[in-house]
C-alpha positions as CSV (number, residue, x, y, z in Angstrom):
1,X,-27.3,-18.0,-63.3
2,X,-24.5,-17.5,-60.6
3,X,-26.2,-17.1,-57.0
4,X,-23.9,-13.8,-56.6
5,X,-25.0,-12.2,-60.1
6,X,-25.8,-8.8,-58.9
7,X,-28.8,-7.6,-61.1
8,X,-31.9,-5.4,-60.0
9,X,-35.0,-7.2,-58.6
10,X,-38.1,-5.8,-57.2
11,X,-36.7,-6.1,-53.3
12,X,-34.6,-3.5,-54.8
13,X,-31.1,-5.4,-52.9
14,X,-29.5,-5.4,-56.5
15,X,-29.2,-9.4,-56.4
16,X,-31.1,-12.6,-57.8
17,X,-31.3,-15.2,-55.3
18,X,-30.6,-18.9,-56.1
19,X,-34.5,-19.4,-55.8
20,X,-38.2,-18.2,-55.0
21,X,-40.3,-20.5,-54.1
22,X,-39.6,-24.5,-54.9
23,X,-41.9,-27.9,-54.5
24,X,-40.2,-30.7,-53.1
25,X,-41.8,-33.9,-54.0
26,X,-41.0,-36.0,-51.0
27,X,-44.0,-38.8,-50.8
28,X,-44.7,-41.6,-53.6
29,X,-47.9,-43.0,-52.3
30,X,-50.5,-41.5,-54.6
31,X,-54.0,-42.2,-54.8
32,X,-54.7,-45.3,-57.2
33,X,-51.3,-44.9,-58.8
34,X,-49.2,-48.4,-59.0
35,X,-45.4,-48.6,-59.1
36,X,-45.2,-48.4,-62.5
37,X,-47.3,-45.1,-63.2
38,X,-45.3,-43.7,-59.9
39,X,-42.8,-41.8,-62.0
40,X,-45.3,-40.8,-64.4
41,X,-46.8,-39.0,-61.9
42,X,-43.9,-37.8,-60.6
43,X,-43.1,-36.1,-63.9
44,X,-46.7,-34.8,-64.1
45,X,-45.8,-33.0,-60.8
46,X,-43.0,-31.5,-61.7
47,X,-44.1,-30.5,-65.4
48,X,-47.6,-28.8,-63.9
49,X,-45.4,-26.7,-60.7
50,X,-42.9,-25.8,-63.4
51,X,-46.0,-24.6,-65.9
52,X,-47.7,-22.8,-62.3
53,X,-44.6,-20.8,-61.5
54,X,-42.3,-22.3,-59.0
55,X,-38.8,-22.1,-60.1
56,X,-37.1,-25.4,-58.8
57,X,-38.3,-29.1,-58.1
58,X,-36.7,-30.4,-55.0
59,X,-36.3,-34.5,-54.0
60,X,-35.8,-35.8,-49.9
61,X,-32.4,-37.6,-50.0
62,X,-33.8,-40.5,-48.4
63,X,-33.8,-44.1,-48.6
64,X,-36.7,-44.7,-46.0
65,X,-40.0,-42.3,-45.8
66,X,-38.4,-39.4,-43.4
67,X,-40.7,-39.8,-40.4
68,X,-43.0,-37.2,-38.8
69,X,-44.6,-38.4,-35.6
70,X,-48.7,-38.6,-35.7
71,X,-48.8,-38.4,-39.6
72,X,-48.4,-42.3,-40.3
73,X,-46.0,-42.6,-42.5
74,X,-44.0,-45.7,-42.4
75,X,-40.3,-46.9,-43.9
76,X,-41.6,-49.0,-45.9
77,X,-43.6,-46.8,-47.9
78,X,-42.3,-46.5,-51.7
79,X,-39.0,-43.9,-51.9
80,X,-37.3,-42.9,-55.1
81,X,-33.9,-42.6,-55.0
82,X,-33.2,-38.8,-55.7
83,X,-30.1,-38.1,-57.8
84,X,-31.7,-41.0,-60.2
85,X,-35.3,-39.4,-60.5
86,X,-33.8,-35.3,-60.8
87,X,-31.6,-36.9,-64.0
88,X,-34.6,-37.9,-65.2
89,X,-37.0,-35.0,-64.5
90,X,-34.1,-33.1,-65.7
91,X,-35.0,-34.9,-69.6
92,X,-38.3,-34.0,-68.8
93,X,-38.3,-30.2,-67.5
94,X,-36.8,-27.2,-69.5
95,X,-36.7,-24.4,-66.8
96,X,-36.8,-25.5,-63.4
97,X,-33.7,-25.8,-60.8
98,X,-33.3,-29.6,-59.5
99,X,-31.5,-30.3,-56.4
100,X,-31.9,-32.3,-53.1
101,X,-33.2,-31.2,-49.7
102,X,-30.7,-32.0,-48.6
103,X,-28.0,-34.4,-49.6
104,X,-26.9,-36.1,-46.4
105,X,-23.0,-36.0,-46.1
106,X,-22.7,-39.6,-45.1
107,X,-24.0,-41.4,-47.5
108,X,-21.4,-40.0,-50.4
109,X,-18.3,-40.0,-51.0
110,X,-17.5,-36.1,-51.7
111,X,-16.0,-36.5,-54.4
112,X,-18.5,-38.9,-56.2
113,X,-21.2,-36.4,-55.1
114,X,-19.6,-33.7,-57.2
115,X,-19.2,-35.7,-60.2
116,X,-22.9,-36.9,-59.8
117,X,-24.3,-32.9,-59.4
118,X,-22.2,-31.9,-62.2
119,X,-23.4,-34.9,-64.4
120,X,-27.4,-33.6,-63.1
121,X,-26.0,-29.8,-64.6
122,X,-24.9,-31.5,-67.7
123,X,-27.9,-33.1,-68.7
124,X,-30.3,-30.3,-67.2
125,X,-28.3,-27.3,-69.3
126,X,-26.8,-25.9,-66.1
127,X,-30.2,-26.3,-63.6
128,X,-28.6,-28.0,-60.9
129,X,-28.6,-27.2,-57.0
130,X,-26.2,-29.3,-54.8
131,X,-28.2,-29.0,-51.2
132,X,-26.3,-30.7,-48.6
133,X,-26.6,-31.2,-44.7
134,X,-25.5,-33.0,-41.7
135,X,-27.7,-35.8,-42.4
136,X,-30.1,-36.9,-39.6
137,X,-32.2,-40.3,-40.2
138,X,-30.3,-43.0,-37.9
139,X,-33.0,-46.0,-38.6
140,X,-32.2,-45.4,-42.2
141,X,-28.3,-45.2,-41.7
142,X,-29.0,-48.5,-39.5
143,X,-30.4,-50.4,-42.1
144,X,-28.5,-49.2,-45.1
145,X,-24.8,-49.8,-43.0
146,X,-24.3,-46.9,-42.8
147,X,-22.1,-45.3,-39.9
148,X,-24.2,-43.4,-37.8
149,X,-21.3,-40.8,-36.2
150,X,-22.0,-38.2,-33.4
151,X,-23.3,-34.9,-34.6
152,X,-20.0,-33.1,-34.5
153,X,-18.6,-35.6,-36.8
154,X,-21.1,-35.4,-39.0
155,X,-21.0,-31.8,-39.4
156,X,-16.8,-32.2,-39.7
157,X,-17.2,-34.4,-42.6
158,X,-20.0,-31.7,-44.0
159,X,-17.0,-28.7,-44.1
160,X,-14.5,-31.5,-45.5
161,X,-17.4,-32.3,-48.3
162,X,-17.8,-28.4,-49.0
163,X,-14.0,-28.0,-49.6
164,X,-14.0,-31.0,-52.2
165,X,-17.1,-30.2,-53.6
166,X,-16.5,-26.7,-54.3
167,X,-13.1,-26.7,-56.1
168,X,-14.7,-29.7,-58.3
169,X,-17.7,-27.9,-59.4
170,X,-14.9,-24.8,-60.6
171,X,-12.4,-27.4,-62.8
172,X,-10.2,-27.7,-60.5
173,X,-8.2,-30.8,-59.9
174,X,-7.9,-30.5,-55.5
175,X,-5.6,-32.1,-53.3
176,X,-7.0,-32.3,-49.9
177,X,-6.5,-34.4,-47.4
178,X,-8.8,-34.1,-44.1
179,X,-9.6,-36.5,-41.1
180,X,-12.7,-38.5,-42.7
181,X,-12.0,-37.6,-46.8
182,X,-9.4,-37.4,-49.5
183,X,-8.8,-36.4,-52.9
184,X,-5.6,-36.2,-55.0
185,X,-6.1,-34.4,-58.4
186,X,-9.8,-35.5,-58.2
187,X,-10.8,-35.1,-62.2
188,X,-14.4,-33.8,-62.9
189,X,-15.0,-33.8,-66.7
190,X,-16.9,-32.4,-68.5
191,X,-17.1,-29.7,-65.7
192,X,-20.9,-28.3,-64.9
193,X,-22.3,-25.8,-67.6
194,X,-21.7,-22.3,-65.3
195,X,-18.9,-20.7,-64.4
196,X,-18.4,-21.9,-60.4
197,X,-20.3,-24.9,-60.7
198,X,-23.9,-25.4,-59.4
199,X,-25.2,-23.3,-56.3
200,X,-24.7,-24.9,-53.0
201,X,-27.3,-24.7,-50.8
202,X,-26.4,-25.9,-46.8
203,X,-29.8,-26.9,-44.9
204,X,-29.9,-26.8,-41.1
205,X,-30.2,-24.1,-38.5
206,X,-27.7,-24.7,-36.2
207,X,-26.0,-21.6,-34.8
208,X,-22.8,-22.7,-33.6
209,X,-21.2,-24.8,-37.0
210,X,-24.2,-24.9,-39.7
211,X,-24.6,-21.1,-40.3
212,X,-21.1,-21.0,-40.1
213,X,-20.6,-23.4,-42.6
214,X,-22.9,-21.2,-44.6
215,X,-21.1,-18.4,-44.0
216,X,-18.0,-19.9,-44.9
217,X,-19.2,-21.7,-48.3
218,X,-22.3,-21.7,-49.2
219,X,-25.0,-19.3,-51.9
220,X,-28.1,-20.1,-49.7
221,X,-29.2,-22.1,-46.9
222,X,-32.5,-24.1,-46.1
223,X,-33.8,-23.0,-42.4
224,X,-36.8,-24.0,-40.1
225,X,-38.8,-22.4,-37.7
226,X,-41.3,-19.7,-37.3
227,X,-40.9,-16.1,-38.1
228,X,-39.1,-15.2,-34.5
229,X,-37.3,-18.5,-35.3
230,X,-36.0,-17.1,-38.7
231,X,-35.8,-13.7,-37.6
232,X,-33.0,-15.1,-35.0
233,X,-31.8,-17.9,-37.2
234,X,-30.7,-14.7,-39.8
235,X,-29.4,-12.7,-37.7
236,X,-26.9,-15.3,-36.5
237,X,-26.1,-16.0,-39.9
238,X,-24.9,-12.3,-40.4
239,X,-22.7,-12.7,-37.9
240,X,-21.4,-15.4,-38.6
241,X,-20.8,-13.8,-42.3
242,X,-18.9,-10.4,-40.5
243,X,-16.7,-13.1,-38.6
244,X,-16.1,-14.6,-42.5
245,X,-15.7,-11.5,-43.8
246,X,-18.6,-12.5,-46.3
247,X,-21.0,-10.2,-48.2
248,X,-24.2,-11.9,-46.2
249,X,-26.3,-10.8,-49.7
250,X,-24.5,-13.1,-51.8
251,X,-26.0,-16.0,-49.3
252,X,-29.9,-16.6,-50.8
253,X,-32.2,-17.2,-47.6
254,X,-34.7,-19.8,-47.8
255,X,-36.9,-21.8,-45.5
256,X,-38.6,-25.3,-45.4
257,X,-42.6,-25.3,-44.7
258,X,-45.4,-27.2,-45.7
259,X,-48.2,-25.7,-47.8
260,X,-51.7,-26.5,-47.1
261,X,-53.8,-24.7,-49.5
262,X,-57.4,-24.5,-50.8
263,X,-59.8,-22.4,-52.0
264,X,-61.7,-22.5,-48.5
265,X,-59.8,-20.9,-46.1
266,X,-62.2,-23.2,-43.7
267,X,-60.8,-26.2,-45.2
268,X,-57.4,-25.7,-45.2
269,X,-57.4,-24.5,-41.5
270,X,-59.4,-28.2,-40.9
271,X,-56.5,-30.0,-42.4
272,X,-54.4,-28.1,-40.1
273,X,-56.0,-29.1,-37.0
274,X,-56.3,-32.7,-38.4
275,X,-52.8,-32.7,-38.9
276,X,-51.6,-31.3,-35.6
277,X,-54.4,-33.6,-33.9
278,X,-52.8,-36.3,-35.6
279,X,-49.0,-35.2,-34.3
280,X,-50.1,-35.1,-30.4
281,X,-46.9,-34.1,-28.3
282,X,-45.5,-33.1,-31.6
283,X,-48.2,-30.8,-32.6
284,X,-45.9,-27.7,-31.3
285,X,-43.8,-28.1,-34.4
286,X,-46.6,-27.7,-36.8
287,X,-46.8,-24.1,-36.4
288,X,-43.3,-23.5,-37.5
289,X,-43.4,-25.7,-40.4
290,X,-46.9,-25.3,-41.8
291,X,-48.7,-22.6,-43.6
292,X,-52.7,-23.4,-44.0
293,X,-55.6,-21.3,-46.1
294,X,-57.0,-19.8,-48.9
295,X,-54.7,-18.6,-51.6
296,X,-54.9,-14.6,-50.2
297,X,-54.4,-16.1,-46.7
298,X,-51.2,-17.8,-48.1
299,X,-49.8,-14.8,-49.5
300,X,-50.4,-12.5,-46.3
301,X,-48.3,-15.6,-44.7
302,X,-45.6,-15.7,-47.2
303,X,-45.6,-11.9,-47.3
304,X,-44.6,-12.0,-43.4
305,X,-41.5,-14.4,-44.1
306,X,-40.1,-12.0,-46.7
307,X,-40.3,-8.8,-44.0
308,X,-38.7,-11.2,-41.9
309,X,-35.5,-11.5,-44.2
310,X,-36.2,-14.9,-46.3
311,X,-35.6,-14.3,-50.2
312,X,-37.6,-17.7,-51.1
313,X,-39.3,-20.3,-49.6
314,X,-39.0,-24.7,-50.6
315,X,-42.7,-25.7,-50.1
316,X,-43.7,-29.5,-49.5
317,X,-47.5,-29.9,-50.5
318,X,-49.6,-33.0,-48.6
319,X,-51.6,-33.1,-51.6
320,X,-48.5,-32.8,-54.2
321,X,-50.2,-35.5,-56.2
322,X,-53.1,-33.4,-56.4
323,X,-52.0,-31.3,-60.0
324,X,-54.6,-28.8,-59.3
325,X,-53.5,-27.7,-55.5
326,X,-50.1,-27.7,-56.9
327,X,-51.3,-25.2,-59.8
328,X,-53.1,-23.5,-57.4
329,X,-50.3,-23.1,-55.1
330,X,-47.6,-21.6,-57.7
331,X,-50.0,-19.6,-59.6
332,X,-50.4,-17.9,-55.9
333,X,-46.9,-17.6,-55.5
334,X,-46.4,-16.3,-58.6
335,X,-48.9,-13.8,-58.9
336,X,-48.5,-12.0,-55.6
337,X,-44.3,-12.1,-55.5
338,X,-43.5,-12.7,-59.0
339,X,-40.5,-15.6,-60.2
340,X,-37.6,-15.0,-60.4
């Protein structure tokens, strides 16, 4: 499926979008589950959210447990490396997309990143996502030796990446030569599955160079924020795609959030507060990058995002480990917006 296929869909734009609604599966600590049962239940994850409705299976790419202040988690907590576990969720899923939220840019070379997404296409039949960012995590780029560079080189060697990446993905042997990469006749055999390669999804919200790198190169982006947030975030992105002279509904329009769901809308609004207690002077953020309740009070929630101009949603899930709140969760999706 090309991310600018134009058939109808019940928005009624006359497009598919890359996705709907995806599970990332970001934490490995599960309940009375050892190292070696962690990818078992990793693949029990993924099977039971492909089974419930969601459309794609996304991994962190991260070396260290991504931080978020109040919650606890530490570096040292167990962490899969991601481009390993989607090849092997990919022998172990038939229908769901597989990508990374996002690939950061400094950790690969470009061209080696290409070869390794179209490898994960290969062996999926044609269900892979190249997501790829700025990259953010300094401790981790610290203690892997890694360069940590400023933010506008980072986001310099991100467009360098996209103009590697993309020609790879389409057969094509580039020449390029930029300030931080090269290539010369960079051979990508056997080629991904789909015509174009695998969609490219750029994650980040910045207004100045992200969602013009979107603009520029990417089928769908990855934002954050609350609905005025995304609301804004869009409409920068559509200009950004007039400057580009882009067709902004080729460009699929998704948003990060975490999904705290339960049968009791009481309970879920607990874990909220719980959660947010446990963030302190980060507690703002929560409400831009949580929704809490009962399944109907998920899909009012969900429901506002898509007036606001979002075609899908990535969803991370505390209790991902839990197989029944992830059932519970795509079965929701599913039944009040449909797959894809």
């Amino acid at each position: 499926m090309q991310t600018t296929e134009r058939t109808t869909d019940e928005s009624g734009t006359g497009r598919r979008p890359v996705l709907r609604f995806g599970l990332q599966i970001a934490r490995f600590d599960y309940p009375g589950v050892g190292p070696h049962q962690v990818f078992d239940r990793v693949t029990d994850i993924a099977r039971t959210a492909e089974e419930a409705g969601f459309d794609s299976i996304w991994a962190q790419d991260h070396f260290y447990q991504a931080p978020v202040p109040g919650i606890g988690w530490q570096a040292d907590e167990p962490v899969l490396e991601p481009y390993t576990m989607l090849a092997a969720l990919a022998a172990r899923t038939s229908r769901v997309r597989l990508g990374t939220t996002v690939t950061g840019v400094t950790y690969r070379n470009p061209a080696l990143l290409a070869k390794t997404v179209s490898t994960l296409d290969v062996i999926s039949g044609g269900r892979a996502v190249l997501g790829i960012g700025a990259a953010w995590h300094e401790e981790e780029h610290t203690g892997y030796g890694y360069d940590y560079p400023s933010d506008a080189e980072r986001l310099s060697r991100l467009e360098e990446a996209l103009r590697i990446c993309r020609p790879m993905f389409r057969d094509e042997r580039p020449v390029f030569t930029g300030e931080y990469y090269r290539v010369d006749g960079a051979v990508n055999s056997p080629p991904p599955l789909a015509p174009g390669g695998p969609p490219i999804l750029v994650g980040g919200s910045g207004e100045k160079r992200t969602l013009r790198l979107v603009a520029r190169y990417a089928d769908a982006c990855n934002l954050f924020g609350d609905l005025d947030t995304v609301r804004h975030k869009l409409k920068v992105l559509d200009g950004h795609c007039e400057t580009e002279n882009r067709d902004p509904a080729e460009i699929t329009r998704t948003k990060m959030s975490c999904l705290l769901i339960n049968e009791s809308d009481a309970e879920a609004r607990r874990r909220y507060d719980e959660m947010g207690a446990a963030m302190g002077d980060w507690a703002p953020m929560l409400g831009g990058m949580a929704m809490a309740g009962s399944p109907d009070r998920i899909a009012e929630q969900v429901a506002e995002y898509f007036e606001a101009g979002l075609d899908g949603l990535v969803f991370y899930l505390p209790d991902t480990h839990d197989l029944d709140t992830v059932r519970m969760a795509g079965e929701t999706l599913v039944k009040h917006f449909g797959g894809l």
